[in-house]
N, C-alpha and C positions, 0 to 999 in steps of 0.2 A: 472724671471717668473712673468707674470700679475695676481693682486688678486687684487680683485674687493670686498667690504665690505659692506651692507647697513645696513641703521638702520634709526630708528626712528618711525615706522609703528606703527600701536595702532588702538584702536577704535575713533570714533568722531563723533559728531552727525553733520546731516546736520546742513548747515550755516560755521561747525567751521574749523580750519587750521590743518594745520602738515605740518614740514617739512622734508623731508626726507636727509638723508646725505649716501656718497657714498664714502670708504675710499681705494684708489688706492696704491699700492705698489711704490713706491718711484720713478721705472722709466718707468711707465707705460705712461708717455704723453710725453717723451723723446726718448724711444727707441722701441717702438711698436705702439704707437696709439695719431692721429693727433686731436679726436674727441671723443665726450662723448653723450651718450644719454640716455634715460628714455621710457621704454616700459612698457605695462600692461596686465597682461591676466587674466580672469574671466575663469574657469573651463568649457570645453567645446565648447570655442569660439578661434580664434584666437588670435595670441598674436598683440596688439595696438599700433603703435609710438602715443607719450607723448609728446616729446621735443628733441632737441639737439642743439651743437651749438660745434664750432671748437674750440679746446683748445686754440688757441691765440688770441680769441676774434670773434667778428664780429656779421654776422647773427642769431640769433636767429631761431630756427624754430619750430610750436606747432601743434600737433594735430587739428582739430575744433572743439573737445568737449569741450579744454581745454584752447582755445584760451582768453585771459583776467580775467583768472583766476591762470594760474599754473604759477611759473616762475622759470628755470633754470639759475644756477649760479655756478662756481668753485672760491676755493682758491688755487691759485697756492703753496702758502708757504707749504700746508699741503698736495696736491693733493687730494683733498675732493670734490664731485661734490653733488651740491646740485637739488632740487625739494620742491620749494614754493609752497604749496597747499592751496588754500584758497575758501570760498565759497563753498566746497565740497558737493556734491548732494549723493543719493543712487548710484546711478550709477557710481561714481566713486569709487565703492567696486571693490578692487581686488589684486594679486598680481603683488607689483611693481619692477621691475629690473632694474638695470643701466647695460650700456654697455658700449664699446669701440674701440675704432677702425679707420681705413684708410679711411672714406668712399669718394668717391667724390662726389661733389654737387649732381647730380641725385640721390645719392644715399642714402644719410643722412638720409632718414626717413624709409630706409629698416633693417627690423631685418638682415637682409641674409648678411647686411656691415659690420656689428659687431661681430668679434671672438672673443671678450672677455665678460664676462656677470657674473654681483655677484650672489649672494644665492638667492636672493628676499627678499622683507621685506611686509606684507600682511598689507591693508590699508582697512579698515569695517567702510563704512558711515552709520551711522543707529542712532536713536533715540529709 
């Protein structure tokens, strides 16, 4: 069974970082899901692709809000999927999720590719 964990969310004022980490059950990138991502949804609006990138490496792909600022990353020894936040504005307040999944290249940046998705962990840029 896939569980999907985040943590790391908090308050931070603009300017500063967070990273967020994404704790997968053991054979979540082995036996269900090829791909790992990062969405965000603010109350009332849709929900955002962040980032993703295929569990054995390669392309990278980011949002354009978050283009040169965010950076996704996993450890495979621990199945852990990361989200480097850095430079953080007001507007990146919101709640963040990871997800997982089969997606294929067209599809990488659709929530709709992803049947797997953790709890959320809430991220509040503000001074």
């Amino acid at each position: 069974q896939v569980q999907l964990v985040e943590s790391g969310g908090g308050l931070v004022q603009p300017g500063g970082s967070l990273k967020l980490s994404c704790a997968a059950s053991r054979d979540t990138f082995g036996a269900y899901a090829g791909a790992y991502a990062w969405f965000r949804q603010v109350p009332g609006k849709e929900r955002e692709f962040v980032a993703a990138r295929r569990w054995s490496g390669g392309t990278t792909y980011y949002g354009d809000s978050v283009k040169g600022r965010f950076s996704i990353s996993r450890d495979t020894a621990i199945s852990t999927i990361y989200l480097q936040m850095n430079n953080l504005r007001p507007e990146d307040t919101a709640v963040y999720y990871c997800a997982a999944g089969r997606p294929i290249t067209s599809t990488i940046t659709t929530q709709s590719a992803y049947p797997y998705w953790g709890q959320g962990t809430q991220v509040t840029v503000s001074s």
